[in-house]
C-alpha positions in Angstrom: 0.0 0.0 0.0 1.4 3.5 -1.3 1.7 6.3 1.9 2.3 10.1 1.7 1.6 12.6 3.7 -0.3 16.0 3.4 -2.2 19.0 5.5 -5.8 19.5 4.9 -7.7 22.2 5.6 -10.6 22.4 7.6 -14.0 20.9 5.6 -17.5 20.3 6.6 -19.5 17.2 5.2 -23.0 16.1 5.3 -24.3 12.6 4.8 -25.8 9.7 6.7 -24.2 8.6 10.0 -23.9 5.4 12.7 -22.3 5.2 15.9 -20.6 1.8 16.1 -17.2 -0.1 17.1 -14.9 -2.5 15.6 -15.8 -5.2 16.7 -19.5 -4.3 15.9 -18.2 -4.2 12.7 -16.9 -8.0 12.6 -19.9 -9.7 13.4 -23.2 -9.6 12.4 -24.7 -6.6 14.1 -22.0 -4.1 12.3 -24.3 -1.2 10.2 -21.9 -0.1 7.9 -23.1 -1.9 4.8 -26.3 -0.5 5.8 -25.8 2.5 6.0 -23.8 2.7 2.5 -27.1 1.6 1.3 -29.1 4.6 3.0 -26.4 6.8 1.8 -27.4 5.7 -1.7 -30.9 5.7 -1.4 -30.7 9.0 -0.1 -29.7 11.0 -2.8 -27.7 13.6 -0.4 -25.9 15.6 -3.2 -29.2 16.2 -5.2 -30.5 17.6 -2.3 -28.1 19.9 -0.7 -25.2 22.3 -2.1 -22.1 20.2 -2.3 -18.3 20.7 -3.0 -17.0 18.8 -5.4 -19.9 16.5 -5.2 -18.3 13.4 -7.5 -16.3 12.8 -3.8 -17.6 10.3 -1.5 -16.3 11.0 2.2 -16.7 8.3 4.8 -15.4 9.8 8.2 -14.5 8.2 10.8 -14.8 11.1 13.7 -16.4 11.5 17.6 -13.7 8.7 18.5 -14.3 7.6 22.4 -10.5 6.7 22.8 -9.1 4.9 19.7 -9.2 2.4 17.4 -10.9 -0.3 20.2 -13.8 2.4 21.1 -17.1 3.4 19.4 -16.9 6.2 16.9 -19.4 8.0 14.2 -19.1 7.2 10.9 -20.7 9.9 8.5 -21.1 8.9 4.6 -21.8 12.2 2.6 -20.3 15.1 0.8 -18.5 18.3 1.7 -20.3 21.4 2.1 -19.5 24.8 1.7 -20.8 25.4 5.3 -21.9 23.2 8.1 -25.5 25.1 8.5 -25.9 27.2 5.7 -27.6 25.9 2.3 -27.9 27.8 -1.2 -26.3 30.4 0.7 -28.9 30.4 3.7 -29.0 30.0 7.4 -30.9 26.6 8.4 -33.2 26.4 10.9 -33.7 23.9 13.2 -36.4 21.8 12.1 -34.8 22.0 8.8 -31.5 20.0 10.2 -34.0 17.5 11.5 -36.3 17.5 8.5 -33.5 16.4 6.1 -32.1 13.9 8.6 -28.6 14.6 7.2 -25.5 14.6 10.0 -23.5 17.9 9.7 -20.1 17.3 10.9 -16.4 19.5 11.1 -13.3 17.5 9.8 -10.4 20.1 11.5 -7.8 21.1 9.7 -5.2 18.5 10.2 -1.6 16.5 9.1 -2.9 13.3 7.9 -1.3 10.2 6.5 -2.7 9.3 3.5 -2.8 5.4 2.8 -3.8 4.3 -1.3 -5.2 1.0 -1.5 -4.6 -1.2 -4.1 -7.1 -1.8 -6.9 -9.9 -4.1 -6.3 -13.0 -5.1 -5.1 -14.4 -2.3 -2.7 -15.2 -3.8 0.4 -12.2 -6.0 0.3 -9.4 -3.8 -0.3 -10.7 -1.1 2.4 -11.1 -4.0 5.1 -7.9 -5.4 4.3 -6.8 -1.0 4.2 -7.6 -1.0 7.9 -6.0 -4.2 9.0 -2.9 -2.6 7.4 -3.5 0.5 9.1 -4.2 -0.8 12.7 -0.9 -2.8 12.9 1.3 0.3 11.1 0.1 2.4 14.0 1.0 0.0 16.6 4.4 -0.3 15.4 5.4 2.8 14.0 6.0 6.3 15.9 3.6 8.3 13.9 0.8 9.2 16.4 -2.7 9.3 15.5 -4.9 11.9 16.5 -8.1 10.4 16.5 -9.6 14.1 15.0 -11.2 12.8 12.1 -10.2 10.0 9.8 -11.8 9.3 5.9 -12.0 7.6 3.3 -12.3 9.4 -0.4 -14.3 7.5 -3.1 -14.3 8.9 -6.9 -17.6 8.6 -7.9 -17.0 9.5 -11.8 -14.7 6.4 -12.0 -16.3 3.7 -9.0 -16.4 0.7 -10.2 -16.9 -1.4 -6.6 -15.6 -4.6 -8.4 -12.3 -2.6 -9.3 -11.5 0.3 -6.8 -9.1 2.2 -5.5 -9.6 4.4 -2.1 -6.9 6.7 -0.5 -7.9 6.8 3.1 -6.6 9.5 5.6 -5.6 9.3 8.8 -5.1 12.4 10.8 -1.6 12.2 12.7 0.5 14.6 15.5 
């Protein structure tokens, strides 16, 4: 798996969310395949103003402690502005109406890991195994700030993918 390393500035994203663990995730009560599918059925960037909406973002953010702890995950888009629509304040019942998560990614240092090419869900759990052990062993430190994966949605083929996933680091 290719590495580099770049700063991001801060971004706001909106999408579909779950609280949930890793070991949630490996067994038979994780969400995370269901909420990819209410991400999709929830056609988020035809209904609010996106950035660059062709970008998937999931995030990984709200960590408890670290890897071992529950966390949010948010599928979605980057806004321009956590509240603020076409250029408009939302109101309250608005947030609620759309049922959409707002949520800040700071700016940050993050270590960007590239897959390799293949299917989706294989190559990103195999990602994270990669990830996990790197961390235990090497002396970059993770922040636990807001991690994400980035999916290309003008080229996603989820038989034959690639997704760089960033992890935000001291």
């Amino acid at each position: 798996m290719n590495t580099y390393f770049v700063e991001k500035a801060k971004m706001t994203l909106a999408g579909v969310s779950i609280r949930t663990t890793n070991e949630a995730e490996m067994g038979p009560d994780g969400g995370l395949s269901q909420l990819w599918e209410t991400y999709f059925q929830s056609n988020i960037a035809g209904q609010i103003a996106t950035v660059n909406p062709e970008y998937i973002y999931a995030l990984y953010t709200d960590y408890e402690s670290d890897a071992s702890g529950a966390y949010t995950v948010v599928i979605g888009h980057e806004v321009a502005e956590e509240r603020h629509i076409e250029g408009r304040q939302l109101e309250e019942s608005e947030l609620v109406e759309n049922q959409f998560t707002y949520a800040a990614v700071p700016e940050s240092k993050y270590m960007v890991f590239k897959t390799k090419k293949g299917p989706v869900f294989e190559v990103v759990a195999q990602a994270w195994g990669e990830i996990w052990a790197y961390f235990k062993e090497s002396g970059e430190v993770r922040t636990y700030t807001g991690d994400f994966e980035i999916y290309d949605s003008r080229n996603f083929d989820p038989a034959d993918t690639q997704v760089e996933i960033y992890i935000a680091i001291e």
